[in-house]
C-alpha positions as CSV (number, residue, x, y, z in Angstrom):
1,X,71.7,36.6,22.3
2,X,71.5,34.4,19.2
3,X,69.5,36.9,17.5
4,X,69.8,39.9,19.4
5,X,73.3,41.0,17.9
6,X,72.2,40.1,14.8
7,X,69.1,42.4,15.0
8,X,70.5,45.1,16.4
9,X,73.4,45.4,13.4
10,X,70.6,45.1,11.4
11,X,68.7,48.2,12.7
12,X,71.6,50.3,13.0
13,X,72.4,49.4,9.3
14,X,68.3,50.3,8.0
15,X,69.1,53.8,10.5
16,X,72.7,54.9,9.8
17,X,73.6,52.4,6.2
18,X,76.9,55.0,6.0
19,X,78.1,53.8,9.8
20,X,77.0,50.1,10.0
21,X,76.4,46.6,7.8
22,X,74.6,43.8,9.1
23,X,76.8,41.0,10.4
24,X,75.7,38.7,7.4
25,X,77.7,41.3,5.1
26,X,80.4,41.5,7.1
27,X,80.8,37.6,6.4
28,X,80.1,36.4,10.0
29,X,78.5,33.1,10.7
30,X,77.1,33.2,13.7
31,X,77.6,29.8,16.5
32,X,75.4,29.4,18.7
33,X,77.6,27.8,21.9
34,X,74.3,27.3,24.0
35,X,76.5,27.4,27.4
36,X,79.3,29.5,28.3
37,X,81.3,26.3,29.2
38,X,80.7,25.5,25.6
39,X,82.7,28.8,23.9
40,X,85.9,27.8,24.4
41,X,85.6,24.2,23.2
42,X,83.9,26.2,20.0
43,X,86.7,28.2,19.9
44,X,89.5,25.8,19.8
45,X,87.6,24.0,17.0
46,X,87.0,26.8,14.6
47,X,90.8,27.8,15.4
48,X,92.1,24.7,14.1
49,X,90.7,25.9,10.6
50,X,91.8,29.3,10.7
51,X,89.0,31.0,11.2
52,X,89.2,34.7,12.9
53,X,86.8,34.7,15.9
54,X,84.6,36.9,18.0
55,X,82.6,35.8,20.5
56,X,80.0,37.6,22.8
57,X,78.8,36.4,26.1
58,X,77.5,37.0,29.4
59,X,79.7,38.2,32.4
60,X,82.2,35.1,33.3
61,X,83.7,34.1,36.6
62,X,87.4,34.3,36.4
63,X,88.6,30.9,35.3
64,X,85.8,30.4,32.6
65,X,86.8,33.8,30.8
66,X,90.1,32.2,31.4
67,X,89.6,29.6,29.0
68,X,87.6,31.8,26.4
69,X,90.3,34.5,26.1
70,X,92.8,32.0,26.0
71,X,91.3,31.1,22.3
72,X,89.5,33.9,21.5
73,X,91.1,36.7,20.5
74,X,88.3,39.2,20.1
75,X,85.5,38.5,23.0
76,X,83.3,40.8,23.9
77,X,82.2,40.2,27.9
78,X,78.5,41.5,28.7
79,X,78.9,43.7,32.1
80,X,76.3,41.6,33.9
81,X,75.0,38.3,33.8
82,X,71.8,37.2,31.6
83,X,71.7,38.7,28.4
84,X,68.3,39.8,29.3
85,X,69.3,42.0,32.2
86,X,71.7,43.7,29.8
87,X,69.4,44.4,27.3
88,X,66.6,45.8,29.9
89,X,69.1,47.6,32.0
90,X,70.7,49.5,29.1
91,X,67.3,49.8,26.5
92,X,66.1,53.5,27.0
93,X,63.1,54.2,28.5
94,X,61.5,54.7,25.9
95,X,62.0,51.3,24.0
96,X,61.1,49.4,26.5
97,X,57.9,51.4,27.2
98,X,56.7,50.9,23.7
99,X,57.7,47.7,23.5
100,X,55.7,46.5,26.5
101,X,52.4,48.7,25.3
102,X,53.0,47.0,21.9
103,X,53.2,43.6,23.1
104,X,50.2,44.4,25.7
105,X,48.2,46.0,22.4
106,X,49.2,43.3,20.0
107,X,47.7,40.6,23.1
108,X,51.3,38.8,23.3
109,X,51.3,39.8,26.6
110,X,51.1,36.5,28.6
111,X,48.6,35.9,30.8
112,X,50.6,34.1,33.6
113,X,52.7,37.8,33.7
114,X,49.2,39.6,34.3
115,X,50.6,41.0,37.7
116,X,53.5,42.6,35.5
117,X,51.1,44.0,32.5
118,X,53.1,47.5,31.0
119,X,51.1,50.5,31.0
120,X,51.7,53.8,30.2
121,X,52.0,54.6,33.9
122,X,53.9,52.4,35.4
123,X,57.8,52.8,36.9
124,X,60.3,52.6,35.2
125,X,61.8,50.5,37.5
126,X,58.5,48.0,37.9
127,X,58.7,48.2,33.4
128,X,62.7,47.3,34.0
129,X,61.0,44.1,36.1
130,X,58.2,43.3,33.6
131,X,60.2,43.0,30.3
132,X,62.8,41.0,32.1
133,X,60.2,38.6,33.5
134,X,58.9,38.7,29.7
135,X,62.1,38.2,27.8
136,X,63.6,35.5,30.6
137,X,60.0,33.5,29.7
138,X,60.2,33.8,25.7
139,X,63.9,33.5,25.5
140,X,65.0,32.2,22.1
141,X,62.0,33.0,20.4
142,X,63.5,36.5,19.3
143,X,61.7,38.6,21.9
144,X,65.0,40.4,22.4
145,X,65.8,40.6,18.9
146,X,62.3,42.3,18.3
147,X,62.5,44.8,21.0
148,X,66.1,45.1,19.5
149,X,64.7,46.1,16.1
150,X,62.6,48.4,17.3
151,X,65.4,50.9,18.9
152,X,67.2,53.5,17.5
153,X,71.0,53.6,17.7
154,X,70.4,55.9,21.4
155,X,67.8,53.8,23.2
156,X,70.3,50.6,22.1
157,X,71.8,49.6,25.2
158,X,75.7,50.8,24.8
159,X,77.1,47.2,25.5
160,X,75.6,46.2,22.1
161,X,76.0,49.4,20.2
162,X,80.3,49.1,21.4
163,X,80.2,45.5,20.3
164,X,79.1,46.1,17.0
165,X,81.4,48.9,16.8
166,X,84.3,46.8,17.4
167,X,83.4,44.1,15.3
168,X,83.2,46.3,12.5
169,X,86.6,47.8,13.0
170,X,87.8,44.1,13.0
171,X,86.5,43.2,10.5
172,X,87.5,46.0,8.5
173,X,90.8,45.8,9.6
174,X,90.9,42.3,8.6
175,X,90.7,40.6,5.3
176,X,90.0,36.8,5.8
177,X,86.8,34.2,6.3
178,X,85.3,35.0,10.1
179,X,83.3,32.7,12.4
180,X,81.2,33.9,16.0
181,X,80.5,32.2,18.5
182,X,77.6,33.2,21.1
């Protein structure tokens, strides 16, 4: 998630520059919270030095989004939970097929997924399975961002593509110093 939105602004920004800037231009610093449970702490601190905040995280149980909405004004909830299943479930077909064939043809594929290999040929459904198990293994070593980067603004899963949206009307609509946390 760390990278992911970051990526993913700055595709659309290389594919539309008219529509979209990355989120370094907008002047957001991106937090890494680690932990949901850890958003909310993050937020009360970066509040106390008035900076604006957005945050984006995975689906929350009720008192846990709660607390983060109680000090973030401008949260953004995933509609499932695991970053990764919201990026596979809402990547077009196509992404995700060329991503897995590039990761198989590059030889990043990693051995202990052998049963899961991508081909050309197989489900989409058994490809949804196979780039999950892939991303949940090389989380926070920018798998997601890649397969981010290599998307255009339609095979983006929406989630991301209405974040970014937002943010940039906030930020647009705001003047000020702005701080995220993840």
């Amino acid at each position: 998630e760390y990278d992911a939105l970051p990526a993913a602004a700055r595709r659309l920004h290389e594919l539309h520059p008219e529509e979209y800037n990355t989120l370094d231009a907008l002047g957001i610093a991106i937090i890494n919270a680690e932990s949901d449970t850890q958003i909310a702490p993050l937020g009360r601190y970066f509040s106390t030095l008035n900076k604006q905040l957005l945050a984006v995280y995975d689906l929350q149980q009720p008192p846990q989004k709660t607390l983060i909405e109680a000090v973030i004004p401008n949260g953004f909830e995933a509609p499932e939970k695991g970053f990764e299943k919201v990026i596979v479930n809402g990547t077009a077909e196509s992404a995700l097929r060329r991503y897995g064939l590039s990761l198989v043809s590059d030889n990043l594929w990693p051995p202990h997924l052998s049963v899961q290999i991508p081909t050309s040929s197989m489900s989409i459904s058994d490809l949804k399975i196979a780039i999950l198990s892939y991303l949940t293994w090389a989380k926070g070593n920018g798998s997601a961002a890649d397969l981010l980067g290599q998307c255009s603004k339609d095979e983006m899963p929406v989630f991301i593509v209405e974040t970014i949206n937002q943010i940039h009307r906030i930020i647009n609509s705001n003047v000020g110093t702005t701080s995220g946390t993840e």
